[in-house]
N, C-alpha and C positions, 0 to 999 in steps of 0.2 A: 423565757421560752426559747427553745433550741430551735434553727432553721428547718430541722425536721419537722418539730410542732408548731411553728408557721404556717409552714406548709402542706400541714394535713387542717388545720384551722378552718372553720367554716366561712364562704366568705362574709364580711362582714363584725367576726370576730373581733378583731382588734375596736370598730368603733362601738362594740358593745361594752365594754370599759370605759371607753373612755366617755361613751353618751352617759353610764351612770356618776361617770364622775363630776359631770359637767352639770346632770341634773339634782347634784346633792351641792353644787355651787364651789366646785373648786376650778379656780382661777384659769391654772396652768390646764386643766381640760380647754377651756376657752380660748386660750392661747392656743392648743395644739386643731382645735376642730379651725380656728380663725385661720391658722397656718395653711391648713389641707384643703378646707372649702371655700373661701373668699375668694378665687382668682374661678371657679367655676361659678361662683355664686354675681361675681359680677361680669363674668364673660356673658352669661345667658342676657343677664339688665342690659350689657351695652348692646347683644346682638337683637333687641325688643324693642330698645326705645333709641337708638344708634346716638345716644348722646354722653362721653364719657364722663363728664360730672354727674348728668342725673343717675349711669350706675353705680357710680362711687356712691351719691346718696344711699342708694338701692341698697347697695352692698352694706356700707354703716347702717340702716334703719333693720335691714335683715338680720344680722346679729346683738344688736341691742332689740330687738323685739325677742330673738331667740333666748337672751341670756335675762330679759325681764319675766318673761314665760314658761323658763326651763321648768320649774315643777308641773309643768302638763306634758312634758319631753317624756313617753315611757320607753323604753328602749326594748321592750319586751314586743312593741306593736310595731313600731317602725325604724329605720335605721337612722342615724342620726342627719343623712347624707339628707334621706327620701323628707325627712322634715323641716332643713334648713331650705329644699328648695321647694316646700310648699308655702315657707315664710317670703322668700324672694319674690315669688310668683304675684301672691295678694300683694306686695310692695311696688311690683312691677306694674300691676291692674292700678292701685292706686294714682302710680305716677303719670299712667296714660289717661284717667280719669280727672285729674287735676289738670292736664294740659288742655281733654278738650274743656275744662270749665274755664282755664284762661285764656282760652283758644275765642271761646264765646262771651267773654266778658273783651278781650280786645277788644273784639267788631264793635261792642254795643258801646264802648268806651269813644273806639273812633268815631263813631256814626254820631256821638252825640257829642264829642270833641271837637268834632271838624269845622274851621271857622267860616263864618257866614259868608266872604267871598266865593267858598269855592260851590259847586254844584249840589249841595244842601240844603233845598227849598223848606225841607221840613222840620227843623232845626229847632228842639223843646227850650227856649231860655230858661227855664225851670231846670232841666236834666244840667245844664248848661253852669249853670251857677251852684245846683248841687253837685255836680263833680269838682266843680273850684274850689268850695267851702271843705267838701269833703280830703282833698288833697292837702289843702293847708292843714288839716289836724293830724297829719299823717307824722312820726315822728322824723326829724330834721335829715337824716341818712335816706330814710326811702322814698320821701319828700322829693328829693334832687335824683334819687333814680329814676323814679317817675317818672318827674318833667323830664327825664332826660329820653326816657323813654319815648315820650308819647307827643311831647310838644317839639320834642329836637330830630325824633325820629331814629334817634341811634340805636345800634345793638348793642345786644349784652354785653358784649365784648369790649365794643368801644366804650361804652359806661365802664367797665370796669377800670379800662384804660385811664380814662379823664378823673376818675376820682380814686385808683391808686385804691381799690377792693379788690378783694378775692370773687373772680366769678361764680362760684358758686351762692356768696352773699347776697350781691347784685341779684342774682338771678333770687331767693330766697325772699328779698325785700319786694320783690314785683309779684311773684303769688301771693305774699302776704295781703298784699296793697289791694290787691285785685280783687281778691277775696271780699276784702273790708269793702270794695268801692262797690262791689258787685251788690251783697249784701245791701248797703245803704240806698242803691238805684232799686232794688227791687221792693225796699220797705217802701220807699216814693214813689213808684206806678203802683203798689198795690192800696197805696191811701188815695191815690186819684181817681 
């Protein structure tokens, strides 16, 4: 295409090739759309959730969701652009949605964590012992994040520090955990 025909091109043009190339599954499209949209695609996650790992997730789940999906990519309906950052967006909801679930699983972790010296009259030994049991089955890496977490009181950060992981892991292994711990606390208040 001559600079002439560039430039008379309709906009959006060019990512109409390359959205059909990418939704017949060729590589080097993914490579080229990864090139052009990921730095907007994760500028939006960092400017939503102000946390640069969790846009980096954002950004990786965005295009492996994109590229798992692409035969629903019609490029005839929307631009390739307008779809990757509808993909970002639900990624983005997701990730605020999981935080506030570990947001409220913290509290209910603490509240029933918290040891009997301190101001916790109403302290379930039940809750108490099934957060212990349940920590122990935890496997041996998220195990030690945990406790590190929650009985040492550190951050992610310094967890990652002390045991020489990628923050992102760290941080990985404590939703996972949370998730599970959540889950097993609410099977036991709701068999009570």
């Amino acid at each position: 295409m001559s600079i002439d025909n560039a430039a008379a091109a309709p906009p959006g043009a060019a990512d109409e090739g390359v959205g059909e190339r990418f939704r017949d599954g060729d590589e080097r499209a993914l490579e080229e759309i990864y090139r052009r949209w990921s730095p907007v695609v994760f500028t939006l996650a960092l400017r939503s959730l102000g946390d640069r790992t969790d846009a980096e997730d954002v950004t990786q789940k965005t295009f492996v969701s994109a590229w798992g999906s692409r035969a629903s990519f019609d490029p005839s309906k929307a631009r390739v652009s307008t779809w990757l950052i509808a993909i970002a967006r639900r990624r983005i909801a997701d990730t605020h949605e999981a935080r506030a679930r570990i947001g409220a699983l913290q509290r209910e972790l603490e509240r029933v964590a918290e040891p009997m010296g301190r101001s916790a009259p109403e302290v379930d030994i039940g809750d108490t012992i099934l957060l212990a049991d349940e920590i122990s089955r935890l496997e041996p890496d998220a195990r030690e994040v945990v406790k590190l977490a929650f009985y040492d009181d550190l951050t992610h950060q310094q967890i990652a520090s002390r045991l020489d992981m990628p923050l992102g892991t760290v941080k990985s292994h404590i939703r996972r955990s949370l998730t599970r711990l959540r889950s097993r606390l609410e099977v036991s208040h709701a068999a009570s």
